[in-house]
matplotlib code that plots the C-alpha trace (Angstrom):
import matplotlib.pyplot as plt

x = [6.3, 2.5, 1.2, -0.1, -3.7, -4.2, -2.3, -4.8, -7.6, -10.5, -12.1, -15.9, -17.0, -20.6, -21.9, -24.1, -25.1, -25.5, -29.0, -30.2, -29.4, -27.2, -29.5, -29.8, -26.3, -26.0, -27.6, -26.4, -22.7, -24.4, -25.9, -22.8, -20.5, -22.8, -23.0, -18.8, -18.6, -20.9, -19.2, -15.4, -16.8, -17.3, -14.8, -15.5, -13.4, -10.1, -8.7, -10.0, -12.7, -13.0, -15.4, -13.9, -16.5, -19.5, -18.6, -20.3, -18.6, -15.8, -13.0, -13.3, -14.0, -10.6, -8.6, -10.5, -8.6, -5.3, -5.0, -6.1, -3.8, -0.9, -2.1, 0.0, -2.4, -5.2, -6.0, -9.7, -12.9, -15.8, -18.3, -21.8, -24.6, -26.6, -28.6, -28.3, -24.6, -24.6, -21.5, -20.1, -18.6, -16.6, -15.1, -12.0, -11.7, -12.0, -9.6, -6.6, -7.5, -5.4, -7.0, -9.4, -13.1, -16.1, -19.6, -21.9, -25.6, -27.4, -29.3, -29.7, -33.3, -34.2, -37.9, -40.3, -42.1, -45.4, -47.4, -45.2, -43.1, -43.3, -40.9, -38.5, -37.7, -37.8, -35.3, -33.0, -33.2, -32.2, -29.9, -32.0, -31.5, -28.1, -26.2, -27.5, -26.5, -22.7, -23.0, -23.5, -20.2, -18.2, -19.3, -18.7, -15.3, -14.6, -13.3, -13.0, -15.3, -17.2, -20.9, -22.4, -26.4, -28.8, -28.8, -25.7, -26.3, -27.3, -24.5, -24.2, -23.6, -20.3, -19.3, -19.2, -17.3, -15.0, -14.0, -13.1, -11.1, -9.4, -8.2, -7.4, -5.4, -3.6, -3.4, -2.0, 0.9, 2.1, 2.3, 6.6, 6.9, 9.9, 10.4, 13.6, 14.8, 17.3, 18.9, 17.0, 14.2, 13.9, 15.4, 13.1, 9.6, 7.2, 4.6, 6.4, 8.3, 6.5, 7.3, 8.6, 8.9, 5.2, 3.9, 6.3, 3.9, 0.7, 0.7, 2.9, 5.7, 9.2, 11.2, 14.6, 17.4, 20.3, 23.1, 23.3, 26.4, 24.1, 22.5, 25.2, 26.7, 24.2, 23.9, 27.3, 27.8, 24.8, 25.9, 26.0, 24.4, 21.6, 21.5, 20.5, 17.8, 16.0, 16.1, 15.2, 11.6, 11.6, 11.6, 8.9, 6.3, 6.7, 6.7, 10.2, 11.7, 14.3, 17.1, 17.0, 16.9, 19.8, 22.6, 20.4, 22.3, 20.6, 20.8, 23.4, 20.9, 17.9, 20.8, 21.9, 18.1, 18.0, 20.9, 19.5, 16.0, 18.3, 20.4, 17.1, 15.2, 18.0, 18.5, 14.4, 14.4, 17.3, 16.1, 12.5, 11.6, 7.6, 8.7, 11.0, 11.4, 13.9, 15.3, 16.4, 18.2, 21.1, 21.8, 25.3, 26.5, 23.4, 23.9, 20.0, 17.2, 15.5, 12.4, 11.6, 12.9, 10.5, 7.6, 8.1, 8.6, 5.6, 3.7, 5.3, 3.6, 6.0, 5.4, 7.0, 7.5, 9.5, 11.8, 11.7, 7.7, 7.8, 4.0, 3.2, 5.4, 3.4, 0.3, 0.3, 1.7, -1.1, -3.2, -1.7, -2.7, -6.3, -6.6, -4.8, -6.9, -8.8, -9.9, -8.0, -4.3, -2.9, 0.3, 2.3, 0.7, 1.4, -1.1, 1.0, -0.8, -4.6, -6.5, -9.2, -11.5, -14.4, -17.3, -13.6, -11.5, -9.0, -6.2, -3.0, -1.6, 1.6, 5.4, 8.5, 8.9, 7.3, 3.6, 2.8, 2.4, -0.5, -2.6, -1.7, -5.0, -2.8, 1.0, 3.4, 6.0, 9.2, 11.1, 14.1, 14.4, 15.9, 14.7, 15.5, 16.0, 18.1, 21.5, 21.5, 21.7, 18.7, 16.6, 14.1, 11.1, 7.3, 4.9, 1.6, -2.3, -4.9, -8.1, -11.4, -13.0, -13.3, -10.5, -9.6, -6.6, -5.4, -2.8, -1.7, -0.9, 0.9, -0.6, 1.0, -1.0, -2.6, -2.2, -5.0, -6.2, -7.5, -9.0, -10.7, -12.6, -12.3, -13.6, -10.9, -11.3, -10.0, -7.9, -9.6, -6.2, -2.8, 0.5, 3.2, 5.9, 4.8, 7.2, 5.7, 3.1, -0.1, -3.8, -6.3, -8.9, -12.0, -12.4, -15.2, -17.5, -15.2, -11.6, -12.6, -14.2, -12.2, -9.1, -10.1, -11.4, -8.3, -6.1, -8.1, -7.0, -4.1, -3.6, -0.2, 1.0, 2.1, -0.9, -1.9, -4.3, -6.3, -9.2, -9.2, -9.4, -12.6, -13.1, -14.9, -11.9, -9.4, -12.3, -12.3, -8.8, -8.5, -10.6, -8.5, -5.9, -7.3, -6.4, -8.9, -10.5, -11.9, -13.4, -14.1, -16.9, -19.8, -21.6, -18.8, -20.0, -17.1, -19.3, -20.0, -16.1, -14.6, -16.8, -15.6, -12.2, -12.6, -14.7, -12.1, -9.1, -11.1, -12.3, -8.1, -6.7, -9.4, -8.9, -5.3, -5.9, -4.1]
y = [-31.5, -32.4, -35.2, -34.7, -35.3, -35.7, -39.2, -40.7, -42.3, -43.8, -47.2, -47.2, -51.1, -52.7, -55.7, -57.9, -62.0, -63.6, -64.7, -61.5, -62.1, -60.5, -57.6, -56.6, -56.8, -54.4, -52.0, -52.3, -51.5, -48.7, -47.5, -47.6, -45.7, -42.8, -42.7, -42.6, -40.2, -37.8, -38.4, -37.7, -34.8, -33.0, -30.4, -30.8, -34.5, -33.6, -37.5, -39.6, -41.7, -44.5, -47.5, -50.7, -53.3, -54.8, -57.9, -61.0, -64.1, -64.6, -65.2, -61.9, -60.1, -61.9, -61.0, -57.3, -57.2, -58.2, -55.5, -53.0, -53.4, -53.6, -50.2, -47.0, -44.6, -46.4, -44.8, -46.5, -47.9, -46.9, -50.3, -50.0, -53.0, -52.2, -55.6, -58.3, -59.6, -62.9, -61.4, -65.0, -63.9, -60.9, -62.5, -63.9, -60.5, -58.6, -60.5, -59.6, -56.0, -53.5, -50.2, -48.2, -48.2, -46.4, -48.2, -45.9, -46.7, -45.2, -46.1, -45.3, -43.8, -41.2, -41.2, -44.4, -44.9, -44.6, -45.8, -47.9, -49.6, -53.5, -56.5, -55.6, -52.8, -54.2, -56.6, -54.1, -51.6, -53.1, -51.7, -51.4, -54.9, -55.7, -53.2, -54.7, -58.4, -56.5, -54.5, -57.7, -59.2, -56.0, -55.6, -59.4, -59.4, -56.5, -54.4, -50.4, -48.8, -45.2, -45.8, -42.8, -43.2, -41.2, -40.0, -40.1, -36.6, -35.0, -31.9, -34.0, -37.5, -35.5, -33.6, -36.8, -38.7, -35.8, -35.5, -39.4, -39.2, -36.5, -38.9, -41.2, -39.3, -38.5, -42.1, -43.4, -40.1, -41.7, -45.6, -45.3, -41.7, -41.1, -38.6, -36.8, -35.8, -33.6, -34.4, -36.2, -35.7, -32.7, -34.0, -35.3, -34.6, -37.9, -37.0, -35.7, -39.4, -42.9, -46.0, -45.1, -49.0, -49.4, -46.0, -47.6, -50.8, -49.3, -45.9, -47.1, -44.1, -44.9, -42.0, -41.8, -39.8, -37.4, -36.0, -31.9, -33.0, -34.1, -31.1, -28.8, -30.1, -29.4, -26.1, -25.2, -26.2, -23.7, -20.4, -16.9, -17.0, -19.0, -17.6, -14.0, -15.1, -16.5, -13.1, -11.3, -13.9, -13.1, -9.0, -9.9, -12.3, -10.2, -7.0, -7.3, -5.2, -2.4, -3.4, -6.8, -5.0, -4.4, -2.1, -2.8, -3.4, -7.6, -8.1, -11.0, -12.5, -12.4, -13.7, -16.9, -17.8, -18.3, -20.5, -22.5, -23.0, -24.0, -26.5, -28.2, -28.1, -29.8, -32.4, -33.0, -33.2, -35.7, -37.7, -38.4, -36.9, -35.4, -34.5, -33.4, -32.3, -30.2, -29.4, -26.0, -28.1, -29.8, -26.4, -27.7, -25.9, -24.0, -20.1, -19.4, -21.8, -22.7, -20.3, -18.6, -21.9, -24.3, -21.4, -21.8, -25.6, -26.1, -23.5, -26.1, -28.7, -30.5, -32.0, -30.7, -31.3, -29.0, -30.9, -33.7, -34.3, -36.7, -38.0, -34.6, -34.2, -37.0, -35.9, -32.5, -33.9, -36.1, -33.0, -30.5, -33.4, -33.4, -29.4, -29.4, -27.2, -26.0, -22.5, -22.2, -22.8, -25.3, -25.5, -27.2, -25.6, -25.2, -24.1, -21.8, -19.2, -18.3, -15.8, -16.6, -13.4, -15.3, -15.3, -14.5, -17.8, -18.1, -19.8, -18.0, -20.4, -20.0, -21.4, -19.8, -19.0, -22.3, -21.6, -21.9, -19.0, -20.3, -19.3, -15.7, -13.2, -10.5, -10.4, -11.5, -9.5, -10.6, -9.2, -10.3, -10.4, -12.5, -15.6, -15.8, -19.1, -21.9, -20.0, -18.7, -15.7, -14.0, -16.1, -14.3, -15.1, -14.5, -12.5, -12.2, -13.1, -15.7, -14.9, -15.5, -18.4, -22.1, -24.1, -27.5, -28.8, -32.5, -34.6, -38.1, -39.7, -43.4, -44.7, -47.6, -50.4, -48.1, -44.5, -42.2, -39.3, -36.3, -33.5, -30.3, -27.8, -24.3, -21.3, -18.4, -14.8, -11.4, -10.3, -6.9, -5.5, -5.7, -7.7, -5.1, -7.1, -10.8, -11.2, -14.2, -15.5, -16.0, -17.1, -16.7, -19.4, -20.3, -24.4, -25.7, -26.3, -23.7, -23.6, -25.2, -28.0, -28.7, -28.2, -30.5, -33.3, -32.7, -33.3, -36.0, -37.7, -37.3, -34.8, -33.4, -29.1, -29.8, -29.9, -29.9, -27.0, -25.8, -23.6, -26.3, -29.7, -30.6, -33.4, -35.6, -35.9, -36.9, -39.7, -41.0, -41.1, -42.4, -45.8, -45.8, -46.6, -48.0, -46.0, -45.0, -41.6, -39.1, -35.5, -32.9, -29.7, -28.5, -31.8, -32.7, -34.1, -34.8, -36.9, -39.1, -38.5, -40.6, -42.9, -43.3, -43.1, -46.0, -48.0, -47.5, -48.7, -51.6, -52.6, -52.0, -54.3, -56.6, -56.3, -57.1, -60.6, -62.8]
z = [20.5, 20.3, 19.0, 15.1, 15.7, 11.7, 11.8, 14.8, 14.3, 16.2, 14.4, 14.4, 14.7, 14.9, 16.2, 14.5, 13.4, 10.1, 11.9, 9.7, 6.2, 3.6, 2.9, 6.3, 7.4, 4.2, 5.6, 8.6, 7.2, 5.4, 8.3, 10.2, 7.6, 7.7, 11.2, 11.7, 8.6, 10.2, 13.8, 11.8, 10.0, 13.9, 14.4, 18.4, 17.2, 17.2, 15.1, 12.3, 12.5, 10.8, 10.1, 9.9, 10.2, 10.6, 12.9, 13.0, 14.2, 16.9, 14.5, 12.9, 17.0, 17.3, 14.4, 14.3, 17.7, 16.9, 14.1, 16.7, 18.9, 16.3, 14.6, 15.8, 14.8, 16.6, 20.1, 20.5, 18.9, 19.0, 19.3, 18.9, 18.2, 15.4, 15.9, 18.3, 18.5, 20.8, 23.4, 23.8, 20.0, 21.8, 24.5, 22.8, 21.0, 24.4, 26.3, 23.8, 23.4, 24.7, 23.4, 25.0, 24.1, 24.3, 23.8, 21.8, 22.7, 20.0, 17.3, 13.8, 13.7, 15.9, 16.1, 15.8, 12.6, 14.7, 11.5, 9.8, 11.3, 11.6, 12.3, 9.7, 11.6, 14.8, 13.5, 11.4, 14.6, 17.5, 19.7, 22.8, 23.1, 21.5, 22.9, 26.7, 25.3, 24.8, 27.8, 30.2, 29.0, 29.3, 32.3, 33.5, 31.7, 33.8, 31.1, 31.2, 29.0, 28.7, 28.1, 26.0, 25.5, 22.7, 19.3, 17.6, 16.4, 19.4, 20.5, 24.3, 22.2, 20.2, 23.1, 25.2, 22.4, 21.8, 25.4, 25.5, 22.7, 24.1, 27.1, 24.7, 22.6, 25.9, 27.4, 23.5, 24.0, 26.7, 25.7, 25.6, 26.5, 28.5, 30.8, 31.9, 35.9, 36.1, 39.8, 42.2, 44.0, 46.8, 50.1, 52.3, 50.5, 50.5, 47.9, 44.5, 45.3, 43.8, 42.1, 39.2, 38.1, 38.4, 36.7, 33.9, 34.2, 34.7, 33.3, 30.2, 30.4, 31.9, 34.5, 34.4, 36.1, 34.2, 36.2, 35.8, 33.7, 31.3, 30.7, 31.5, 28.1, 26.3, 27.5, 27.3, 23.6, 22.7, 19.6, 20.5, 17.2, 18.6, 22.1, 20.2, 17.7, 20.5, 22.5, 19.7, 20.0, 23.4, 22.7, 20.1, 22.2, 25.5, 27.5, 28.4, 31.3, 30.5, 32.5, 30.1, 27.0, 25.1, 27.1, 30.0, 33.1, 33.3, 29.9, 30.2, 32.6, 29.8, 27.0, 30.0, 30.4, 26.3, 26.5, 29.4, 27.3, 23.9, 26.3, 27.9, 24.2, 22.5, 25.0, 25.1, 21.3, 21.2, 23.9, 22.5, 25.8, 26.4, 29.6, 32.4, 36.0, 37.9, 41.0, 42.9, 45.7, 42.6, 40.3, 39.6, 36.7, 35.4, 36.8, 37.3, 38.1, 34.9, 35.4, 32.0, 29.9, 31.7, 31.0, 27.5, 27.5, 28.9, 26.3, 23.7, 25.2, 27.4, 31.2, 34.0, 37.4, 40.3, 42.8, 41.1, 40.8, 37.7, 37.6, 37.8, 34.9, 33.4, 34.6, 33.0, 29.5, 29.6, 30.5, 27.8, 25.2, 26.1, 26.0, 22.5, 20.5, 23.2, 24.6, 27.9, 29.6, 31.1, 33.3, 36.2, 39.3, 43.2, 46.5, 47.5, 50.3, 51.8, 51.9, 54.8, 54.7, 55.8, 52.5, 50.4, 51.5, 48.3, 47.0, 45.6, 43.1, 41.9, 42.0, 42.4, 38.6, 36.5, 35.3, 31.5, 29.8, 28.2, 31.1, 30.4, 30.3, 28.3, 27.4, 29.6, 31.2, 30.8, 33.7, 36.5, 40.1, 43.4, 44.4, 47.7, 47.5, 45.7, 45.8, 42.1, 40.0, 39.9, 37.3, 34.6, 34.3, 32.6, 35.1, 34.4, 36.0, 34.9, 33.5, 35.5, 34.6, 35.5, 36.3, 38.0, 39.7, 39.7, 41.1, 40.8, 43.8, 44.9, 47.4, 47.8, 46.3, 43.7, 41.7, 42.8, 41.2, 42.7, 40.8, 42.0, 40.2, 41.2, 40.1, 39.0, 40.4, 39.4, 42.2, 43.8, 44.2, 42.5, 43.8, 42.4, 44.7, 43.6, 40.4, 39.4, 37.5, 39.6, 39.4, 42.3, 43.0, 45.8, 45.3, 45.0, 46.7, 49.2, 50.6, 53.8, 52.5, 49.6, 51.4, 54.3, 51.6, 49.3, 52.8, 53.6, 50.4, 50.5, 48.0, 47.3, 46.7, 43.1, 40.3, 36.9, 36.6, 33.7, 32.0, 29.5, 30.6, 32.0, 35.0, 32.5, 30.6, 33.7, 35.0, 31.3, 31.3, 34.7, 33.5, 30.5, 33.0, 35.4, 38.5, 41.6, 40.9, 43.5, 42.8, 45.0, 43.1, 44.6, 45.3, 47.4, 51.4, 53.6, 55.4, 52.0, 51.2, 54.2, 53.1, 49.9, 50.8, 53.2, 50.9, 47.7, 50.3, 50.3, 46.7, 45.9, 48.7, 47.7, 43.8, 44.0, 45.5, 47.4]

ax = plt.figure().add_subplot(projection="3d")
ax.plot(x, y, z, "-o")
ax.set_aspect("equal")
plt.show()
């Protein structure tokens, strides 16, 4: 279900003028392909990149444009000024383009030629000057854009450019994606709720609803024959518990959960769907909540969302894209109880059964036990605990006039002592900068119980992706002030009522 990253590309573009001559807009095209094949050659960049051009007159800005925002396998460019470029040549080009960029402010020498240089290199070289020229009408044209600045092979220069093209391999997934909901949302509950309509508009994917009957008849029409090569996985990948192995007295229960993960794959797969949310309050057919199914779902690369939560759902697809390839998990994610030892204050994070089990630190046990809530059999599931580590959570919010995105790194503790009566998966966490500070900030924002959390995605790569789509962004880590928080809060309700208009 993930994207195939060898079919993306980024296009490398430069700006320059035909004020130069021939020979040196030669160069400058020379230049240019070396520095994209050496940034495509990075294995820290996981797509294709790919010079294009060396523009120099609005016409070709413009029609450079159009054919990037035609091209499927196009998720951004990469525009960088090589000499002057007069920016009055990009502004027909900018105001059709609908791909992300980054603005790479580099140039191609490293080090001045202290004894010989002279005004043919001063005019060959000069980006300190023509990437300002593009900069100004960027900036005035009010366009998104991630600035990176110094020496296009410098480790912070590719790192910076790989974790943008990370967000826009993510923000490019979900252009058209369509996301499933099985039931409604839970009764009652404000913040897993939104406008679905203008996530569709501004976020690009679309949510829609399916009946239980819907999915029951998918689940229903599933093989014995099938329903018993996927246990047989499941006894392979896991430690599973005696009572589901074979003659065990739950086994029927372990053999039900494989046809409820066949029923939900299939129906995904048929749909085009990237995602998909559920909910314990409208179980209608289906014998156990979908616990162990949505696990390995997730593992595969799908969004999800409990009780309904669809930009969650969306959120954590986007998410899982960005981390492809990466060291770390990511999975859907929920506060769910303190521990408020003073100097120990942590957060248990969990849900009833739906963590990824790419978060695992060893092999999952595959195991069975009651829910105590929902109604259902009892549902299987994968236990297991999180490695220590860094981590971050984030949410998307609607705020009413605007999607907000809150993210919070944490750091990810061993726990001193074992939780042989928590049958679920589980990670414990202190937020940044603590839990009473980042609890109070998070709460003060408006922050909602359901996250995306993850070892792999960094916080650079949700604020890239956040002006990719142009949503508010707010992050609470160790530099985090309440004081300078409630500021920023107040101050970002303005610049949104005021950025809408009239």
């Amino acid at each position: 279900m993930m994207i195939d990253l060898k079919e993306k590309e980024v296009w490398f573009i430069t700006g320059s003028q035909h004020l130069y001559g021939e020979e040196t807009l030669k160069i400058v095209g020379e230049h240019s392909q070396i520095i994209a094949n050496f940034l495509g050659e990075q294995s820290k960049i996981p797509v294709k990149v790919v010079f294009k051009s060396v523009l120099t007159t609005p016409n070709a800005i413009h029609n450079f444009c159009v054919e990037a925002n035609s091209a499927q396998n196009c998720i951004g460019l990469v525009a960088w000024m090589h000499t002057f470029s007069p920016a009055k040549m990009w502004i027909a080009g900018l105001n059709i383009l609908n791909k992300p960029f980054v603005h790479l402010h580099t140039q191609y020498n490293r080090d001045i030629p202290w004894s010989e240089i002279d005004m043919d290199f001063m005019n060959l070289n000069q980006s300190a000057h023509g990437d300002r020229e593009f900069g100004s009408i960027v900036a005035r044209m009010k366009k998104a854009r991630k600035v990176i600045v110094g020496f296009w092979q410098d480790q912070e220069v590719i790192e910076r450019l790989a974790v943008w093209v990370r967000a826009a391999l993510a923000w490019n997934d979900l252009q058209g994606a369509k996301f499933a909901r099985f039931g409604d949302n839970m009764r009652e509950v404000a913040v897993t709720d939104g406008d679905k309509v203008e996530a569709q508009i501004q976020l690009g994917y679309s949510v829609n609803g399916y009946a239980l009957g819907d999915l029951v008849s998918y689940i229903n029409k599933v093989s014995p024959a099938e329903i018993q090569k996927l246990v047989a996985e499941y006894e392979n990948s896991y430690a599973v518990q005696q009572e589901l192995l074979a003659g065990g007295a739950k086994r029927a229960s372990l053999e039900e959960a494989a046809k409820i993960e066949l029923g939900i794959r299939k129906f995904l797969i048929e749909g085009g769907f990237k995602g998909f949310t559920t909910n314990f309050e409208n179980l209608d057919g289906i014998n156990q909540l979908p616990g162990l199914a949505v696990q390995r779902l997730m593992a595969d690369g799908y969004g999800f969302g409990a009780e309904g939560d669809w930009k969650t759902a969306a959120l954590l697809r986007a998410m899982k894209v960005m981390a492809y390839g990466l060291e770390g998990g990511t999975a859907f994610m929920e506060d769910y109880t303190y521990h408020l030892e003073e100097g120990k204050m942590r957060v248990l994070g969990a849900h009833m059964l739906e963590v990824c089990e790419s978060l695992a630190a060893q092999k999952p046990s595959l195991e069975i036990h009651p829910l105590s809530i929902g109604g259902k059999e009892d549902p299987v599931r994968l236990v297991f605990n999180v490695p220590a580590g860094r981590g971050l959570n984030a949410t998307i919010l609607d705020m009413g006039n605007r999607f907000r995105m809150l993210v919070n790194e944490v750091d990810v503790v061993t726990p001193e002592f074992d939780l042989p009566k928590l049958p679920v998966a589980r990670v414990l966490w202190a937020p940044q900068p603590n839990l009473k500070v980042g609890a109070e900030a998070w709460i003060l924002a408006g922050g909602g119980h359901h996250t995306g959390f993850s070892q792999a995605v960094t916080k650079e790569h949700l604020e890239d992706f956040a002006e990719i789509a142009g949503i508010e962004y707010l992050v609470i880590d160790n530099e985090m002030k309440i004081s300078e928080f409630k500021k920023e809060l107040k101050w970002n309700d303005l610049y949104y009522h005021l950025a809408k208009g009239i």
